[in-house]
C-alpha positions in Angstrom: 98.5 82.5 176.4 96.9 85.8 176.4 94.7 85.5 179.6 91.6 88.6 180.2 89.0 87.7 182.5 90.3 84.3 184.1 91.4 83.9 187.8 94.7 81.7 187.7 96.8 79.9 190.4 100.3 78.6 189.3 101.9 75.9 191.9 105.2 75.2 191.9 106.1 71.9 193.6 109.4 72.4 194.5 109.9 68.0 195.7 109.1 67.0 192.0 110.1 70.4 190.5 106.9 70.6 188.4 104.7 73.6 187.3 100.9 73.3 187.4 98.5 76.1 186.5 94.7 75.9 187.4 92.3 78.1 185.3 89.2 79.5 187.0 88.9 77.0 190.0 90.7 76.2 193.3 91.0 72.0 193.1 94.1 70.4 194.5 93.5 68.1 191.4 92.9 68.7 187.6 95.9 71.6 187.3 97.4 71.4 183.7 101.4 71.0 183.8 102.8 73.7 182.0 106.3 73.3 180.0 109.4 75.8 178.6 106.9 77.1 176.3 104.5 78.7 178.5 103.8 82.3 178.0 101.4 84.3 180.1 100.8 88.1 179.4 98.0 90.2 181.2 97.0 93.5 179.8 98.9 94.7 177.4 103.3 95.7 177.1 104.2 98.0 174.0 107.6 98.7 172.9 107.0 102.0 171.3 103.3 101.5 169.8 103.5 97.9 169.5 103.0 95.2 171.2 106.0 93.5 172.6 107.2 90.4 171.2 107.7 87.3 173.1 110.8 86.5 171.8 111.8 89.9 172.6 111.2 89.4 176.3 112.9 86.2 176.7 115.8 87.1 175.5 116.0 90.2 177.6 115.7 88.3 180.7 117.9 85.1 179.0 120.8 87.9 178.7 119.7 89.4 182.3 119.6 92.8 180.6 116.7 94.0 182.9 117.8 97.5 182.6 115.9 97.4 178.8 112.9 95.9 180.5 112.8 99.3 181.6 111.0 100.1 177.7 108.3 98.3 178.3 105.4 100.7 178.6 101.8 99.9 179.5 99.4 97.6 181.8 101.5 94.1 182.3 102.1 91.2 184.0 104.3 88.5 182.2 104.6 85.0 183.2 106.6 82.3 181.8 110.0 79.9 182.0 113.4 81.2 180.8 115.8 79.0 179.2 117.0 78.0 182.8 113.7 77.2 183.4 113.4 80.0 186.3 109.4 80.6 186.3 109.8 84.2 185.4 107.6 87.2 186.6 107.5 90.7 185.3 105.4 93.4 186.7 104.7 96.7 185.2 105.1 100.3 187.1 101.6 100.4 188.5 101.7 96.8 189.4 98.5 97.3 187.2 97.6 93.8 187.0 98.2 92.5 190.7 100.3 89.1 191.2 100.0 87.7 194.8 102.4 85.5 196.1 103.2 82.5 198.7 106.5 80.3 198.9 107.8 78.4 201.6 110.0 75.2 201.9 107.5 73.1 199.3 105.7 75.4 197.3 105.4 78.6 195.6 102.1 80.0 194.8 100.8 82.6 192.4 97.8 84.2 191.4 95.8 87.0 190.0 92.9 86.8 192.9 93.5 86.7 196.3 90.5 85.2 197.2 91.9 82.2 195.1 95.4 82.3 196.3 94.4 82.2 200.1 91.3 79.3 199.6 93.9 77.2 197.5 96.9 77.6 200.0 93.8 77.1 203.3 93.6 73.5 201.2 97.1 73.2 200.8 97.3 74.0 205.1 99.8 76.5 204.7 97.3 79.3 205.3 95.2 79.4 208.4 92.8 81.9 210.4 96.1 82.2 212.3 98.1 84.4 209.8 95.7 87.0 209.4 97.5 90.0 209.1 95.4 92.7 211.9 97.9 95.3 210.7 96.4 95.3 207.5 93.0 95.4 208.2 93.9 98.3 210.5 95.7 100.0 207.7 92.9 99.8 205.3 90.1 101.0 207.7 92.4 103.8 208.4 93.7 104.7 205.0 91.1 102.8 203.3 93.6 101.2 200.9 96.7 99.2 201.3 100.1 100.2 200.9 103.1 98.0 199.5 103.2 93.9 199.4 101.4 93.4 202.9 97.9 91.8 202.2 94.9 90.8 204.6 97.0 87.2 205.0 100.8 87.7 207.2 102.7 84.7 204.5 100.6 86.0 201.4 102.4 89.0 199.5 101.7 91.0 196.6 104.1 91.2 194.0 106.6 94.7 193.6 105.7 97.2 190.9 108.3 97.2 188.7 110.1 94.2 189.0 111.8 91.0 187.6 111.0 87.6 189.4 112.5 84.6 188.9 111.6 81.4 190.7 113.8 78.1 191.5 114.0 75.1 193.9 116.7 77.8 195.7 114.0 80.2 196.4 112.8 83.3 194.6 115.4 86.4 193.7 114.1 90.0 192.5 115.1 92.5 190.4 113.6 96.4 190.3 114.3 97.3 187.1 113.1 101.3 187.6 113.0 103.6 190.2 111.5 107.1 190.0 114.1 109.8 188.3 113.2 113.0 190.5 115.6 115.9 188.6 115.2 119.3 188.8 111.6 120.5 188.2 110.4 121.6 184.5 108.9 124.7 183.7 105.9 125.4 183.6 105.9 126.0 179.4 108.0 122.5 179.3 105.7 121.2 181.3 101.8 121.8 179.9 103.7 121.0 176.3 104.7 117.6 176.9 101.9 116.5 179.2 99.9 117.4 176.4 102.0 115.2 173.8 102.6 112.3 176.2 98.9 112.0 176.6 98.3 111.7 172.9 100.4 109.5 172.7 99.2 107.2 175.7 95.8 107.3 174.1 96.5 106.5 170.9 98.3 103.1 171.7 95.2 102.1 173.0 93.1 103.5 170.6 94.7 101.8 167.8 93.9 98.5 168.6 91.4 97.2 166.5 88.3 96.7 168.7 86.0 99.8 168.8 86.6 101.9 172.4 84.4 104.1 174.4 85.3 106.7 177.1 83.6 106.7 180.3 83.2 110.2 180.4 82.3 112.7 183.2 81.9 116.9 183.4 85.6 117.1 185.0 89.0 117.3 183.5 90.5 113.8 183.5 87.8 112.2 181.1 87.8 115.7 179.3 91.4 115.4 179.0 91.5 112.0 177.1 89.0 113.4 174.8 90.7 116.1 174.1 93.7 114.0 173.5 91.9 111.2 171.5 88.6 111.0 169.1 86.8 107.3 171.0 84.2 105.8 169.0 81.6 106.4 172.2 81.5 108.6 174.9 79.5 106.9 178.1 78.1 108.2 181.0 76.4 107.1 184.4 74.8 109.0 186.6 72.0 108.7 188.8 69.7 111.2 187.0 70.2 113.2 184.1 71.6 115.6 186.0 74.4 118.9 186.0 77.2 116.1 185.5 75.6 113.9 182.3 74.9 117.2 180.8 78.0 118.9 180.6 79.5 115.8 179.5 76.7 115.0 176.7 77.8 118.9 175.7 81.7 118.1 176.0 80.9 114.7 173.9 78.6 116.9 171.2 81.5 119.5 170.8 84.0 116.6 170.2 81.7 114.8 167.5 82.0 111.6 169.6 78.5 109.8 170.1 77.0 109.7 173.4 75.1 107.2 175.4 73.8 107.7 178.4 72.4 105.6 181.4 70.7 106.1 184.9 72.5 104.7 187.8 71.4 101.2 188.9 69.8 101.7 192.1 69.8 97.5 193.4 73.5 97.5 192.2 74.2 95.2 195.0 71.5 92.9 195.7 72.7 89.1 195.3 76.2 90.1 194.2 78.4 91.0 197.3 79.9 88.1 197.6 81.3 87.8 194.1 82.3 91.7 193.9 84.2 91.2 196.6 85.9 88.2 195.3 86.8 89.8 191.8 88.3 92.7 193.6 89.9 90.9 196.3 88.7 92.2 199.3 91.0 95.5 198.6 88.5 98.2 198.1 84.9 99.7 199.2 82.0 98.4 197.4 81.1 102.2 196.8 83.3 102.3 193.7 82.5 98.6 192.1 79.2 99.8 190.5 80.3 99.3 186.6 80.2 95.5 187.5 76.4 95.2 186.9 76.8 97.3 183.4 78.1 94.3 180.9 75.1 93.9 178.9 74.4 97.5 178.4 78.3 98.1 177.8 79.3 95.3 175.7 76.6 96.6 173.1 78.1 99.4 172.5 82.4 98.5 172.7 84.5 95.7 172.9 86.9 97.8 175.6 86.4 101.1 177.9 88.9 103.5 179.1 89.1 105.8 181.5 90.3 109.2 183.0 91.6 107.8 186.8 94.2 108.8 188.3 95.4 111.9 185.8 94.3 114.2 188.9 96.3 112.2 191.2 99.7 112.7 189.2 99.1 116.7 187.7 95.9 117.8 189.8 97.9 117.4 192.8 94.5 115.6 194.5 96.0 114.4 197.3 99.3 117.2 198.0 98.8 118.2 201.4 96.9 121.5 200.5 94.3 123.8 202.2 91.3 126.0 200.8 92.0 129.6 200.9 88.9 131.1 202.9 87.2 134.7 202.0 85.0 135.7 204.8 85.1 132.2 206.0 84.1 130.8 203.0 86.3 128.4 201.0 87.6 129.4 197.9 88.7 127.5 195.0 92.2 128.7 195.3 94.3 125.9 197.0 97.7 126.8 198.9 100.3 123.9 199.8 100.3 123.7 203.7 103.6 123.4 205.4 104.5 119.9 206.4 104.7 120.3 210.4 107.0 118.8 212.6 107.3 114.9 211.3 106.0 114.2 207.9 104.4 110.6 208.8 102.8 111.7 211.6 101.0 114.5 209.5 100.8 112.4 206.6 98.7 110.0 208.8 96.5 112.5 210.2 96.0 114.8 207.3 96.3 112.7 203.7 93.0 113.7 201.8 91.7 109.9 201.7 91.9 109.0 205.0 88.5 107.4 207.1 88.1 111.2 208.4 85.3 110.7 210.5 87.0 108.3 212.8 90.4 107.9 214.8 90.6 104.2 215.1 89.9 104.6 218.8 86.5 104.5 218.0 86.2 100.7 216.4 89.3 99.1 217.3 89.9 97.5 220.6 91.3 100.0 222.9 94.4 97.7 224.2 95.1 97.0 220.2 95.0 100.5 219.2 98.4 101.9 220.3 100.6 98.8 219.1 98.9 98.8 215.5 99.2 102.5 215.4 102.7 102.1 216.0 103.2 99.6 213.2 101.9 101.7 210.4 103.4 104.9 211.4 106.9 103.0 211.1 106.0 101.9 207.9 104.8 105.4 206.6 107.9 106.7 207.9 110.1 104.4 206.1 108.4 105.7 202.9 109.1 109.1 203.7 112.9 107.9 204.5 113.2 105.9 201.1 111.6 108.3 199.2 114.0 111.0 200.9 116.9 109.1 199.0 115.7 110.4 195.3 113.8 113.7 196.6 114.8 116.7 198.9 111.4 118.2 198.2 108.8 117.0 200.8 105.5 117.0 198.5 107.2 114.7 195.8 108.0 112.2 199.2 104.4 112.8 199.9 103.4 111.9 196.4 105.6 109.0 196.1 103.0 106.9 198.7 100.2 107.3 196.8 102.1 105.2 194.1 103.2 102.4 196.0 101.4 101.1 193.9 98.6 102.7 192.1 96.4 100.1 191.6 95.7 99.4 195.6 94.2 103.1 195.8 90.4 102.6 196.1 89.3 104.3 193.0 90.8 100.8 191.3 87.8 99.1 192.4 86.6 101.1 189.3 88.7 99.2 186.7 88.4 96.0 188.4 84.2 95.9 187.5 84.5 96.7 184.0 87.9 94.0 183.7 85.3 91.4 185.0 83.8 91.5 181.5 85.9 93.6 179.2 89.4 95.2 178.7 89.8 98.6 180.2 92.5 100.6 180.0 93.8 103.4 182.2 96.1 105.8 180.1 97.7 107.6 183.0 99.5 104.3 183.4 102.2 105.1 181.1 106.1 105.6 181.6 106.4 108.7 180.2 103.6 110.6 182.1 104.7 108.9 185.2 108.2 110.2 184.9 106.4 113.7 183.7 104.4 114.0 186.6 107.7 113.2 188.9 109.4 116.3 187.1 106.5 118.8 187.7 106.8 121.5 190.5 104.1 120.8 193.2 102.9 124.3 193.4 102.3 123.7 189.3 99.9 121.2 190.6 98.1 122.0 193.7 95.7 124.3 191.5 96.2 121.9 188.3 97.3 124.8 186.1 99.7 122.6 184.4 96.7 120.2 183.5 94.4 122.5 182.7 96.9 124.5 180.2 98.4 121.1 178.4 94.2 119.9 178.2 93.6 123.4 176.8 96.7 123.3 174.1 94.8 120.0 172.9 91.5 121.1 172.5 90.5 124.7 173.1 86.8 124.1 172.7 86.2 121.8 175.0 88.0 123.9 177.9 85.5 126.5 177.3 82.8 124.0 178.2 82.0 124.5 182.2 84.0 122.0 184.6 80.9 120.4 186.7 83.7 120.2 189.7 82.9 124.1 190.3 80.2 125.2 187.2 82.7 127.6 186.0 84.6 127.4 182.5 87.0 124.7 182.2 90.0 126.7 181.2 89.7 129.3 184.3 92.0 129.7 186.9 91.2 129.2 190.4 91.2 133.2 191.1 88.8 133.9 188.6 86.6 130.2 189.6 86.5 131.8 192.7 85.2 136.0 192.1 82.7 134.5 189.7 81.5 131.3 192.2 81.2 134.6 194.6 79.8 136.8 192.3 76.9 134.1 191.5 76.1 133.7 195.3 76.0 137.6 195.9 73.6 137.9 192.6 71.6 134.8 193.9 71.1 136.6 197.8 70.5 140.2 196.8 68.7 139.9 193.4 67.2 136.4 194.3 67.6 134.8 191.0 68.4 131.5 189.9 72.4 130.9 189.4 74.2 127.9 188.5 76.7 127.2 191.8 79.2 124.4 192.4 77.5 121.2 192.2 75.1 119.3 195.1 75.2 115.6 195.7 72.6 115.0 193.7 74.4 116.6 190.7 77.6 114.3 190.8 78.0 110.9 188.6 77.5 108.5 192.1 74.9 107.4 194.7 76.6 108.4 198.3 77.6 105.6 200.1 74.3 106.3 202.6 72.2 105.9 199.2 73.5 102.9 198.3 73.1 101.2 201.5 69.6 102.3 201.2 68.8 101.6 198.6 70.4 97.7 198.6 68.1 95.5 200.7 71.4 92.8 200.6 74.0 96.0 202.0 71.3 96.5 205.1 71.8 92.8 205.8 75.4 92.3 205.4 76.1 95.7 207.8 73.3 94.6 210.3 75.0 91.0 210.5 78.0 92.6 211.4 76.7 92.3 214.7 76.6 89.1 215.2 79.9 88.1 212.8 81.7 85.2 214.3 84.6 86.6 211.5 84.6 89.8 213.4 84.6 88.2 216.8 87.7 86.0 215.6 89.9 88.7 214.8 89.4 89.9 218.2 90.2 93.5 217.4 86.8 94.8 216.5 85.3 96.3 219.8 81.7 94.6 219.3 80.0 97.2 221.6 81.7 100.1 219.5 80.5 98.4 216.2 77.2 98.2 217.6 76.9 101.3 218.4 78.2 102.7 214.8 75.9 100.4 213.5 72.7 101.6 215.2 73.9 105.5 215.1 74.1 104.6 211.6 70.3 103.5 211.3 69.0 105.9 213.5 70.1 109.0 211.6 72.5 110.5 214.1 75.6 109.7 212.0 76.3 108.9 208.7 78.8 105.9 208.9 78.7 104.8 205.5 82.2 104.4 204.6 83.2 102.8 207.4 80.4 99.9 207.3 81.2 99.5 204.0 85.0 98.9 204.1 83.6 96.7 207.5 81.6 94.3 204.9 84.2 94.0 202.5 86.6 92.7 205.3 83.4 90.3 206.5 82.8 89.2 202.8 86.1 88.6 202.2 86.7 86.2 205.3 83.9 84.6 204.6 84.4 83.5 201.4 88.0 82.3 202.0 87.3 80.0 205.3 83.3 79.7 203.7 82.4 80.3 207.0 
């Protein structure tokens, strides 16, 4: 059963030892009982360049040889009974199609949606308002993301990246079948050549399927990199006008021979469809990156499946190492230098990791007598990252990498794949073994200015690279010391000559609305953040400071402070509620 767009639940009745699976819906009654011969895959798993066999798999796990699940390459999650009749889970390294969990002394539970999971198991009276997890929600206002198998519900899990499940009347034993291999570092000539084969590669598996594929592509380098590395049928772009960011692209697209289709940014993106964006994405990430879900009819016209350039920057750009801006007369430059970890990593991890809510300590929304104890919660749990992680690396950056893949798919730029998977495939080609394991074996400092990236991109495709990057409006295929004396050059030409130059890019020349905009411009956002107010959800959780909230809320509409972000991730955790107690 090859399952795309459907929301499942599987219920395992552990009195009558049966299996039930319910399709799209949340009913105690009307689940089909599934047999020996059920077979579930999500996504797609590739042996090589082909798609893994059934048979194949089964007898892997029949043989418990879960070391050679370790070939399996691509975005996964495989369900089905082994010859004991084990229910049988396998995740992939990205935990790229999310499987959440419950099991106690009756049942076991799985689904793809957590909405789902947590409604069905409210009905089943194993969930109540009482297990929700406040460490969580703290986490993801703080981090704005989730880390590891903790989910907004204390008994609900998510499933392990990575890993072999098998499920029984005795309970539910795991397997991790890989862990990351950190060696010595490459070189820098090993390195650029091998990205830039492994990301052929990558592409191609998905570009051979037979349905045709388009590129959501931007004026940066991960896009630009998977063009470079592939030829897609379509090249697509959003933006909200067409602006400095749709025209480098439409130029990066013309240079590669790949047709282009542009289209402005929906303004009313949101109006009328919180409820069920949050519910597709699971409450897990900001409405500011869920856009593409209001893009099916315009999309579908032009491919049957979409892929994108996410996360590339994250695992050879070095986006989130702990790195600071050289400054030049107090001006930033593009040149970025890794800072040196202070005194204990967590702590600074907490306080300085790129995507954290940076206009806020949590002092300023949480409940002051909550604050300390939660704090203390998730700084022991980033800490025991940095300890794991200290058990395969001695080199502080790769343990500060290592967070930002446990797992992948939780980090809030997901939210991205998530819209378009609510109507078509979409694939992600940095999720793939071998540029994971790549990206474990390059030197931080070969990343912090992307140089490895930018080299291996340029070894694909010279002509594009000469195209400008609309990150900084210089040419792609410069380094950061010469980005920077030109970027200066321009503004020294623009004050003393007073002529027109092209700088790095404004707001308004970048492929998104701001948060602010969108809230703005969606009469249903104003109403959701305004009823925040008076949320009975909020007042439940009883560690929302209502007087704080208010006043966010009316700093917010009174133009003294922008507190987009925060509002937003504030709704999502309302919506979500919500729709799981329909309150």
């Amino acid at each position: 059963m090859k399952i795309q767009n459907s929301k499942f639940i599987i219920l395992y009745n552990k009195d009558i030892n049966k299996h039930h699976i319910f399709l799209d819906n949340i009913l105690l009654e009307g689940g089909k009982e599934i047999d020996e011969n059920f077979f579930i895959i999500l996504g797609n798993a590739y042996l090589g360049n082909k798609l893994v066999n059934k048979l194949w798999v089964v007898k892997k796990i029949k043989e418990k040889r879960y070391k050679d699940i370790e070939e399996l390459n691509g975005s996964f999650a495989i369900i089905f009974f082994n010859n004991d009749l084990n229910l049988t889970i396998i995740t992939d390294r990205f935990l790229s199609k999310k499987i959440y969990f419950f099991e106690n002394n009756e049942f076991t539970i799985i689904s793809n949606n957590l909405v789902n999971i947590s409604k069905f198991a409210l009905k089943k009276k194993v969930v109540t308002f009482n297990n929700i997890n406040k460490n969580a929600i703290f986490e993801f206002l703080n981090f704005r993301r989730l880390y590891g198998e903790k989910t907004f519900f204390n008994n609900i899990t998510l499933l392990k990246p990575a890993t072999v499940y098998e499920i029984n009347r005795d309970g539910t034993s795991k397997i991790n079948f890989w862990v990351p291999k950190y060696d010595n570092f490459l070189s820098f000539d090993e390195a650029y050549v091998s990205l830039a084969e492994n990301l052929v590669k990558s592409t191609s598996r998905f570009l051979n399927q037979e349905s045709s594929s388009s590129l959501l592509l931007s004026g940066g380098l991960d896009s630009r990199a998977l063009l470079c590395a592939s030829k897609p049928d379509f090249c697509i772009t959003v933006c909200p006008s067409k602006n400095n960011e749709a025209n480098i692209a439409e130029s990066l697209a013309k240079k590669a021979g790949v047709p282009f289709k542009f289209f402005l940014s929906k303004e009313n993106v949101f109006d009328n469809t919180l409820d069920k964006i949050v519910c597709e994405t699971d409450g897990e990430y900001s409405l500011v990156n869920t856009s593409f879900f209001q893009y099916k009819d315009e999309f579908q016209k032009i491919s049957k499946q979409f892929f994108l350039g996410l996360y590339l920057d994250v695992l050879f750009g070095g986006l989130y190492l702990p790195k600071t801006k050289i400054k030049f007369n107090g001006v930033d430059t593009t040149i970025n230098i890794l800072d040196k970890i202070k005194g204990d990593p967590a702590d600074y991890f907490i306080n300085n990791v790129r995507y954290r809510m940076k206009k806020y300590n949590m002092k300023s929304i949480v409940k002051t007598e909550y604050v300390s104890s939660l704090y203390s919660i998730m700084y022991d749990e980033i800490k025991e990252y940095f300890n794991n992680s200290s058990e395969y690396s001695n080199n502080i950056y790769s343990q500060w990498e290592s967070l930002h893949l446990d797992p992948m798919s939780r980090h809030y730029s997901y939210a991205m794949v998530k819209s378009i998977e609510s109507f078509s495939p979409c694939a992600i080609p940095a999720f793939d073994n071998n540029l994971l394991d790549l990206s474990i074996k390059i030197h931080p400092k070969h990343k912090a200015n992307s140089s490895v990236y930018k080299k291996a991109i340029k070894y694909l495709n010279p002509n594009l690279m000469n195209i400008l990057n609309a990150n900084s409006n210089t040419r792609a295929d410069y380094n950061e010391y010469l980005s920077t004396a030109i970027i200066f050059s321009k503004k020294i030409i623009r004050k003393f000559f007073n002529t027109e130059v092209k700088l790095p890019p404004i707001g308004s020349d970048r492929s998104w609305f701001s948060p602010s905009e969108l809230i703005k411009k969606n009469f249903s956002l104003n109403q959701e953040i305004l009823n925040l107010k008076n949320s009975k959800i909020i007042d439940d959780l009883d560690i929302i400071d209502n007087i704080k909230l208010i006043n966010i809320i009316d700093e917010h509409f009174k133009g003294i402070q922008d507190n987009s972000i925060l509002l937003l991730h504030l709704v999502t955790i309302n919506i979500f509620f919500r729709n799981v107690f329909d309150m």
